[in-house]
C-alpha positions as CSV (number, residue, x, y, z in Angstrom):
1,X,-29.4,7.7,23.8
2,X,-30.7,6.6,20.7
3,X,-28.4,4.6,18.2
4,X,-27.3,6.9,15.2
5,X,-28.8,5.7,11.6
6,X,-26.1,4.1,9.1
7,X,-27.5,3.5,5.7
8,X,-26.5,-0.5,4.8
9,X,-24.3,-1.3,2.1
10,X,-27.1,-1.5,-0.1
11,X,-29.1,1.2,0.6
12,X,-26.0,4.2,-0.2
13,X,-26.8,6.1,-3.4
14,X,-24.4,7.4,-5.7
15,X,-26.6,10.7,-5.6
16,X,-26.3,11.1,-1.9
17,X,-22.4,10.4,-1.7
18,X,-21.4,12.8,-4.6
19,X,-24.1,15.7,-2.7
20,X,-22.2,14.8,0.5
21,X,-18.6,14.9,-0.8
22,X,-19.7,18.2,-3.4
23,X,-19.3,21.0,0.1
24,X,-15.7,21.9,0.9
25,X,-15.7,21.2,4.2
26,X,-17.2,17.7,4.2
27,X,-14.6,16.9,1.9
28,X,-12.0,18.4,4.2
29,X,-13.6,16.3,6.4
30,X,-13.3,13.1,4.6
31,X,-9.3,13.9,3.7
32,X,-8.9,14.2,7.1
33,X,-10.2,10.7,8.1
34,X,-8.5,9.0,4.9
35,X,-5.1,10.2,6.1
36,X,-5.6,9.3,9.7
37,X,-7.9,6.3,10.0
38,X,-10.2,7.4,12.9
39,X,-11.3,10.8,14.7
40,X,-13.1,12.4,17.4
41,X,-15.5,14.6,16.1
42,X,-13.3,17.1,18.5
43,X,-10.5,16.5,16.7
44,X,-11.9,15.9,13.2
45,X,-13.8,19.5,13.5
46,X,-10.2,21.3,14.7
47,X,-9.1,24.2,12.2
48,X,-12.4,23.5,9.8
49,X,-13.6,27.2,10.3
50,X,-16.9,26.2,11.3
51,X,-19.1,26.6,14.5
52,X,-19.0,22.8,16.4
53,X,-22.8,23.2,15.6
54,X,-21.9,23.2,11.9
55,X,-19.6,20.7,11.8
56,X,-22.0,18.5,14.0
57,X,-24.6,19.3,10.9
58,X,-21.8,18.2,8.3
59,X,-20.6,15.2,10.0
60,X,-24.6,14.1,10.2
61,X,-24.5,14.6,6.2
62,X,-22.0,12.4,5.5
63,X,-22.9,9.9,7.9
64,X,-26.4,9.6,6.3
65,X,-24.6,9.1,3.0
66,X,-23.2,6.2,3.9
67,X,-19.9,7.5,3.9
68,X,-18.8,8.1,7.7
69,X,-19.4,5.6,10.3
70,X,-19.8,7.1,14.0
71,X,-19.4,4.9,17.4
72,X,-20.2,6.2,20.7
73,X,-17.7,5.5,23.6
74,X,-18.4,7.6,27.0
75,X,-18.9,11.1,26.0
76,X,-16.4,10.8,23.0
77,X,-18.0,10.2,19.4
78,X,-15.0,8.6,16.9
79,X,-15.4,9.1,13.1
80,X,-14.1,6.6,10.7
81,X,-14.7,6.1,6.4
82,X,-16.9,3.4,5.6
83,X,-14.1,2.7,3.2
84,X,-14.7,-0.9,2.8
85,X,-18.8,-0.2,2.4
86,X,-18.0,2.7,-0.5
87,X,-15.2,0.0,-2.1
88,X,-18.0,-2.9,-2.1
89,X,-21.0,-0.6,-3.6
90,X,-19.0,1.4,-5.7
91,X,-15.7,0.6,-6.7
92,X,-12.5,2.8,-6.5
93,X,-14.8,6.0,-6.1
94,X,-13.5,6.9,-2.8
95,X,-9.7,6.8,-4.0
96,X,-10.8,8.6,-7.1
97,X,-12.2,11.8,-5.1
98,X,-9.0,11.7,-2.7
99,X,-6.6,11.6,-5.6
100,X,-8.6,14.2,-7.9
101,X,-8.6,16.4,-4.8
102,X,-5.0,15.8,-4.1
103,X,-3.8,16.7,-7.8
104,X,-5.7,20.1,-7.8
105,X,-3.9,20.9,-4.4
């Protein structure tokens, strides 16, 4: 199996990040992994509303942003933010979207 591409620090756009986090579900998505740390995509895809084809699709989005980071172990794919990566490139952004989307809940 091939290795699954992950934009470097430097390469993630602001452009591509806001696209990613702009769909409901991706950002369901991303609430999801800021509460709980890590994920399988199983688990992270449970109650979305989506096909697992779908959700494959929107996990692949966000991971290509620069925003997810997925590791391979066995059969099992684990989803974690690149928390660290968003914090260095573009400061406090992350929290900002989680707290903006908290306050309108």
């Amino acid at each position: 199996m091939r290795p699954l591409f992950h934009p470097t620090v430097e390469d993630i756009q602001l452009t591509e990040v806001l696209r990613a986090l702009s769909d409901p579900v991706r950002l369901e998505i991303v609430i999801r992994l800021a509460v709980s740390g890590e994920l399988t995509c199983g688990d992270a895809g449970d109650e979305l509303g989506v096909h697992k084809s779908t959700a494959s699709h929107h996990y692949r989005i966000l991971r290509e942003a620069g925003i997810l980071r997925t590791k391979q172990e066995g059969r099992l794919k684990f989803l974690s933010l690149r928390r660290d990566d968003l914090d260095a490139r573009f400061p406090g952004l992350l929290d900002s979207v989680l707290s903006a989307t908290h306050a309108a809940a």
